[in-house]
N, C-alpha and C positions, 0 to 999 in steps of 0.2 A: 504494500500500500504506500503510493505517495504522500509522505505526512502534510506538504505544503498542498497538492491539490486539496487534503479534505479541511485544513484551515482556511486558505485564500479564496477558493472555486471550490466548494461543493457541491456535485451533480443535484443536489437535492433544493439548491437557494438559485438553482440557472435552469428553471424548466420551460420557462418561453424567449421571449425574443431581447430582455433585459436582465438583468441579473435583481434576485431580491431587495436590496441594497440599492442598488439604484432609483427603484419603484418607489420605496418608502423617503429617501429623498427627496425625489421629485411630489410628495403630494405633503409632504411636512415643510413647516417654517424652517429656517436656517438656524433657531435658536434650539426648534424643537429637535430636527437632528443632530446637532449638539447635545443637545441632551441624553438623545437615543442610543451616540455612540458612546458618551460617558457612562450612563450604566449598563451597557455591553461590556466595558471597560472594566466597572467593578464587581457585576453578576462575574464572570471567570477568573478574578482575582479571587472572590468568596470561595468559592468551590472548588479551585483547581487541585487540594491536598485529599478531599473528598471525592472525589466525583473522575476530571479527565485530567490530571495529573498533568506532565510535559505540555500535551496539545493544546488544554483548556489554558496556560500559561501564553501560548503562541498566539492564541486566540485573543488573548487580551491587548498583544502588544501591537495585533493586527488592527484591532479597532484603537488601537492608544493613535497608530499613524494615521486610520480615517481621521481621527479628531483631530490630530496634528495640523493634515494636511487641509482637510476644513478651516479652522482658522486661521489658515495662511492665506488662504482664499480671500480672509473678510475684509 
C-alpha cells in the first residue's frame, strides 16, 4: 500500500470529477475553511496514539499545509 496515496489522494475522497476537499471549499467561507482544516488538524492530533498511529500523524500535517497554504493565499 502506498502510504502517501491513502493520506494525500484517497480513492474514497476523489469519486467524481473534483476531489472532496475541493467541493467543500468551494461552497464554504474562507474563514469557515479555515476552520475546517484546523480541526482536521486537531481531530488527528487527538487520536493518532489511539486510533491511526504514523498515518493519522501525516494526516495532520497534511491538512497543517492546507491551512498553511490557505493563509498565504489571504
Amino acid at each position: 500500500m502506498n502510504n502517501d496515496i491513502e493520506v494525500n489522494h484517497p480513492k474514497h475522497y476523489n469519486l467524481g470529477q473534483i476531489e472532496c476537499l475541493e467541493g467543500i471549499e468551494s461552497i464554504l467561507s474562507p474563514e469557515a475553511f479555515e476552520g475546517f482544516l484546523h480541526g482536521n488538524c486537531i481531530k488527528y492530533l487527538w487520536r493518532w496514539k489511539n486510533k491511526g498511529g504514523l498515518q493519522d500523524l501525516e494526516k495532520c500535517r497534511w491538512y497543517l499545509d492546507k491551512l498553511i497554504a490557505h493563509i498565504n493565499l489571504q
